[in-house]
TORKOLMI-914586 format. One record per residue (C-alpha): residue in one letter; x, y, z; chain. Coordinates in steps of 0.1 Angstrom, whole numbers, plus 5000, padded with zeros to 4 digits. Layout:
BEGIN
> A/X/Y/Z/A;
...
//
This chain:
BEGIN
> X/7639/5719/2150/A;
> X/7619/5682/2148/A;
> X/7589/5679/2125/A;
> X/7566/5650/2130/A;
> X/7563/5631/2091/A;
> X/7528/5629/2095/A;
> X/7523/5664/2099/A;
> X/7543/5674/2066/A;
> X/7522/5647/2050/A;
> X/7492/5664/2057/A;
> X/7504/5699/2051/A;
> X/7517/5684/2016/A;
> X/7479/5676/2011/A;
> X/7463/5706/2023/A;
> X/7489/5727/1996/A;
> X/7477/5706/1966/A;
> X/7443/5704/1973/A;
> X/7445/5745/1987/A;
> X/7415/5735/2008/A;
> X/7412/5716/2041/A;
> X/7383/5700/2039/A;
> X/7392/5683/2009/A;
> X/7424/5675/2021/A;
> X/7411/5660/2055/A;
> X/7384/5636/2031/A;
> X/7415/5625/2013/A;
> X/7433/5617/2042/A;
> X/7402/5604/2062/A;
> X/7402/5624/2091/A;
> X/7386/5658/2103/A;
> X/7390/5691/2092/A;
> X/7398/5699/2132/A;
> X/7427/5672/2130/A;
> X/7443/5681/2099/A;
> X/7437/5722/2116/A;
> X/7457/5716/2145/A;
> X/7482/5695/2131/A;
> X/7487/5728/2107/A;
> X/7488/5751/2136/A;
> X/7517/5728/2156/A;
> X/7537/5733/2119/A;
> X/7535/5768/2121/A;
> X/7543/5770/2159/A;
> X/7578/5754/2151/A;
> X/7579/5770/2120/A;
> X/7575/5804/2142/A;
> X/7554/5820/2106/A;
> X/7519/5815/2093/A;
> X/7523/5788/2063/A;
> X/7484/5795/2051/A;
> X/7465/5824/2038/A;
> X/7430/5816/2049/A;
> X/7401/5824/2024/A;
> X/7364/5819/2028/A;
> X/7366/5785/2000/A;
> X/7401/5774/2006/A;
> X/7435/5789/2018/A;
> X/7467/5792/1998/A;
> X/7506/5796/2003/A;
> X/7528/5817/2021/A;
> X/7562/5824/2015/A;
> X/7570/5807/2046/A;
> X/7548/5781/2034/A;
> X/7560/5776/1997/A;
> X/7590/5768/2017/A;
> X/7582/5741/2032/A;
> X/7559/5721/2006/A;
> X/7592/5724/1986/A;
> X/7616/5706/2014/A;
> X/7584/5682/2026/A;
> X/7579/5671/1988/A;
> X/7616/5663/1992/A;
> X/7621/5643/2022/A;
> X/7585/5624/2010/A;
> X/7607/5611/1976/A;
> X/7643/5609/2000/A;
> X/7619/5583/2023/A;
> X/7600/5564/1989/A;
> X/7639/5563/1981/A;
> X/7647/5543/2010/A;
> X/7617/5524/2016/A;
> X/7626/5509/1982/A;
> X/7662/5507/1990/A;
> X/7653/5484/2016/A;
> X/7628/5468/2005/A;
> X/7652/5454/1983/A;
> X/7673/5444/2007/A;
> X/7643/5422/2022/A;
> X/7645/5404/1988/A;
> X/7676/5396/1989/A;
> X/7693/5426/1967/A;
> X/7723/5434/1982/A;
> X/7731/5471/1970/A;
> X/7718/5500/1946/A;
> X/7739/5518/1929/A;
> X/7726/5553/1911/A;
> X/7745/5568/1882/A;
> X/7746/5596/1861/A;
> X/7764/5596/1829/A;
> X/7776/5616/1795/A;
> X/7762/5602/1764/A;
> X/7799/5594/1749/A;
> X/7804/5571/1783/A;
> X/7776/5548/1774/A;
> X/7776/5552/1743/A;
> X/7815/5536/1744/A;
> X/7821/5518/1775/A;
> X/7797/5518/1805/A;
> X/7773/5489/1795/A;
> X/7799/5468/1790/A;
> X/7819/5473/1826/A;
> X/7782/5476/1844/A;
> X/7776/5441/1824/A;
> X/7808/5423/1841/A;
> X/7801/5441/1873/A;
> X/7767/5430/1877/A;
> X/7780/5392/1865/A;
> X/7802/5391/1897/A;
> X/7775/5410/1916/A;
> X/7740/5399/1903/A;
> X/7722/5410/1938/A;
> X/7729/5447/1927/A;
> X/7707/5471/1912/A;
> X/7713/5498/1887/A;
> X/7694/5534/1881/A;
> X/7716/5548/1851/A;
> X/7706/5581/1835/A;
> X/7720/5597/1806/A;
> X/7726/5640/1815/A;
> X/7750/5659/1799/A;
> X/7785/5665/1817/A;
> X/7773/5697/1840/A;
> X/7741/5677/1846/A;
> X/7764/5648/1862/A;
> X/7780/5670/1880/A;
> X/7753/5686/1893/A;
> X/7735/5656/1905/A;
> X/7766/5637/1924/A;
> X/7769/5674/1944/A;
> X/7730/5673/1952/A;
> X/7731/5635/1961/A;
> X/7708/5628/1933/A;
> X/7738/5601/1924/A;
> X/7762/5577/1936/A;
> X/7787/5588/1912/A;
> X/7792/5605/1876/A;
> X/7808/5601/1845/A;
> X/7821/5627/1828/A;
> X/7850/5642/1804/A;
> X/7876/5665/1820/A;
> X/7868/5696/1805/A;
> X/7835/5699/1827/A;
> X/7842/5720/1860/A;
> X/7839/5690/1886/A;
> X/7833/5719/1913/A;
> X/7848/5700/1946/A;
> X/7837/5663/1936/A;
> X/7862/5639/1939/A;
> X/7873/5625/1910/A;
> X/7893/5596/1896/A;
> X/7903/5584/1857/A;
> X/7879/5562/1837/A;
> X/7887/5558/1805/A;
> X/7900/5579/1769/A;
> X/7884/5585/1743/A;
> X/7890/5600/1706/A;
> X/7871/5624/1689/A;
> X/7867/5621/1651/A;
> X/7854/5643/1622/A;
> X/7824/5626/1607/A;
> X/7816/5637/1570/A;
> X/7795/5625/1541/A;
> X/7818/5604/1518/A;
> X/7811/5625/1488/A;
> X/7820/5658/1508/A;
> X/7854/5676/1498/A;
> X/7875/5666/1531/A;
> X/7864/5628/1525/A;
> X/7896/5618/1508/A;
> X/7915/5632/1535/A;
> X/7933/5611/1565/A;
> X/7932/5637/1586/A;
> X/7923/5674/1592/A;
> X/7929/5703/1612/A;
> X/7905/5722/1639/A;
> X/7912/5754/1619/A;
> X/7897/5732/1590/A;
> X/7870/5720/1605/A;
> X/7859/5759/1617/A;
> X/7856/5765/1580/A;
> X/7823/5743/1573/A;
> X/7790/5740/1587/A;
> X/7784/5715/1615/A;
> X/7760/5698/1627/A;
> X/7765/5703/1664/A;
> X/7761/5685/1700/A;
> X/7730/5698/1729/A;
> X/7748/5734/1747/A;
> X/7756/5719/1774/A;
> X/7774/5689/1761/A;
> X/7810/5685/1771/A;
> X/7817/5683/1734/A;
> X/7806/5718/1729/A;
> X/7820/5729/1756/A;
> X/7858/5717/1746/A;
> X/7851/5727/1705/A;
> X/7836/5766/1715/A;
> X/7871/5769/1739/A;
> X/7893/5755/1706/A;
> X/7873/5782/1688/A;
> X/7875/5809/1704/A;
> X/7915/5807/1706/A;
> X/7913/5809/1671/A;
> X/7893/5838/1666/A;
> X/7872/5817/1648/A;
> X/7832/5810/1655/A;
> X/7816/5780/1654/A;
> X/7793/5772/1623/A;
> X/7763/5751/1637/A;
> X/7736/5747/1608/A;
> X/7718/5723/1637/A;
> X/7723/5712/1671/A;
> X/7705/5682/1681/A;
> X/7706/5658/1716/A;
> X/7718/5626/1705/A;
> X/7752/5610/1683/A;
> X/7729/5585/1662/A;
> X/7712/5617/1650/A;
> X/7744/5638/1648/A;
> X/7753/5610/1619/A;
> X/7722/5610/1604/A;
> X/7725/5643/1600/A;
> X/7759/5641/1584/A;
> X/7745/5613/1561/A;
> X/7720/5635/1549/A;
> X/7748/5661/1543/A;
> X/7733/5688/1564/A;
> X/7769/5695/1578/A;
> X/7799/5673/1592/A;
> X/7803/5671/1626/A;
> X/7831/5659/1659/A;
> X/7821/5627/1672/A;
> X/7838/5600/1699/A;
> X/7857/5574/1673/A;
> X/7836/5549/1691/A;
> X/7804/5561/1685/A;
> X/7809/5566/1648/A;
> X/7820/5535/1642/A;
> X/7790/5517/1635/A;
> X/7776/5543/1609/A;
> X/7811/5542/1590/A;
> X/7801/5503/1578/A;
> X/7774/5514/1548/A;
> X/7799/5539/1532/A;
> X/7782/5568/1532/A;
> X/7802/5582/1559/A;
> X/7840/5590/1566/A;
> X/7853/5595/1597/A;
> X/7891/5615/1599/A;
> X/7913/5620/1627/A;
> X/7911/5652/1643/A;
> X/7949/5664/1644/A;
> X/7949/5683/1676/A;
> X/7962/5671/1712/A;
> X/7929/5680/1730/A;
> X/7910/5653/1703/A;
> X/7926/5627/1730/A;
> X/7904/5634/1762/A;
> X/7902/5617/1797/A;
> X/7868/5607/1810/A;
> X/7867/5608/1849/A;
> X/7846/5594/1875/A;
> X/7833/5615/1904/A;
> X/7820/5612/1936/A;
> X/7810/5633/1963/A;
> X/7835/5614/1988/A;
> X/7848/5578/1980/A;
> X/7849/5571/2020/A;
> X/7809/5581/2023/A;
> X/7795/5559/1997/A;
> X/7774/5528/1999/A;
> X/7798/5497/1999/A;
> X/7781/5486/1965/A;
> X/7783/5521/1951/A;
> X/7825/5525/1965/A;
> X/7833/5488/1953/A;
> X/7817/5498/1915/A;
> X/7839/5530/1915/A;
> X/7871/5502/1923/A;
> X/7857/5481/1895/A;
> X/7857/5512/1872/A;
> X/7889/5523/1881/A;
> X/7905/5493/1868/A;
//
């Protein structure tokens, strides 16, 4: 079934202003045009898209339908319009990726840097999501490709290794494990944390190591965000699992001590997925090769 642009343009118009006549003065044209141009959409649609009322018209079910898949191919088309555009300029690619805060918090800007040094014609959208969130949008398209740790269900993507990190136990320095080297999970379950966003692959891995203890987790706070997490800690409001990496630069004042975490799974893979590596944008194929190493 074909549907002229214009047409869901003008529907998408006629649904936010929920009268025609306003619609057809924003679109300059007549209230007839925009009128038959509704009636061809819901000849092909084969279901009335309007309820018509005396001072304006509203909805359907069929109709609520299709304003949601118009509004979509209207951004899918501002999405390629600027794709190209850039092209015209001179940019050679665009590459969109979604990524979990310990990836570029640790190691992303860096390889994106050397990347884009070899390739300066190519343009980066990066957005931070937490690991299901990645998923998510490298299934829906929303990405090129994701970054995320292993433990997050990668639900038919294709996947390939990035890089390891370590996770750490952050604590105040005057708190009663600061003297230690190292500690155990079982240790850890025994004091308040201060813990990472629900859906954070972090949480994800520590409420698993939990629960085969038969031990709960003790969050006093969960916040978005490892500056904060440390903060946090500083402030002695709990102790918490952090990448090494990312603690790092809060360790340098003294107030904070960060201990290994003496379990096997403290040693995690992060991976990089992609819908399919043969379907992707050159750019966005030859940045997953870079990544690989």
């Amino acid at each position: 079934m074909r549907y002229d642009l214009t047409s869901l343009d003008l529907f998408i118009a006629v649904a936010e202003d929920k009268n025609l006549t306003k619609a057809a003065q924003r679109k300059h044209l007549a209230v007839s045009a925009i009128s038959k141009r509704i009636a061809e959409l819901e000849a092909r649609a084969g279901s009335p898209l309007l309820v018509r009322y005396a001072r304006g018209v509203d909805l359907t079910p069929a109709g609520q339908s299709l304003l949601h898949y118009a509004r979509q191919m209207r951004h899918t088309l501002a999405l390629m319009d600027e794709e190209l555009a850039g092209y015209a300029a001179g940019v050679k690619g665009h590459v969109r990726i979604h990524a979990i805060t310990s990836a570029l918090a640790q190691f992303l800007p860096g390889d994106i840097e050397r990347f884009a040094n070899d390739y300066p014609q190519i343009k980066f959208d990066i957005e931070e999501r937490v690991g299901t969130a990645v998923v998510r949008a490298v299934a829906d398209g929303h990405a090129d490709l994701g970054i995320f740790a292993e433990q997050t269900p990668a639900h038919g993507l294709q996947v390939f290794p990035y890089r390891r990190d370590e996770l750490v136990v952050v604590v105040p320095a005057t708190h009663v494990l600061a003297r230690r080297q190292k500690v155990r999970f079982d240790t850890v379950l025994d004091h308040e944390l201060v813990g990472p966003h629900l859906d954070s692959s972090v949480h994800a891995l520590l409420t698993a190591e939990a629960k085969k203890r038969g031990k709960p987790l003790r969050p006093r706070i969960r916040i978005s965000g490892f500056d904060c997490m440390c903060k946090l800690v500083e402030a002695q409001l709990g102790i918490a699992v952090l990448p090494r990496a990312v603690a790092a630069p809060y360790l340098r004042g003294g107030k904070l001590r960060a201990l290994t975490l003496a379990e096997p799974w403290a040693r995690r893979s992060l991976l990089i997925g992609v819908r399919a590596l043969e379907t992707l944008p050159p750019t966005a194929r030859s940045l997953v090769g870079y990544l690989r190493g």
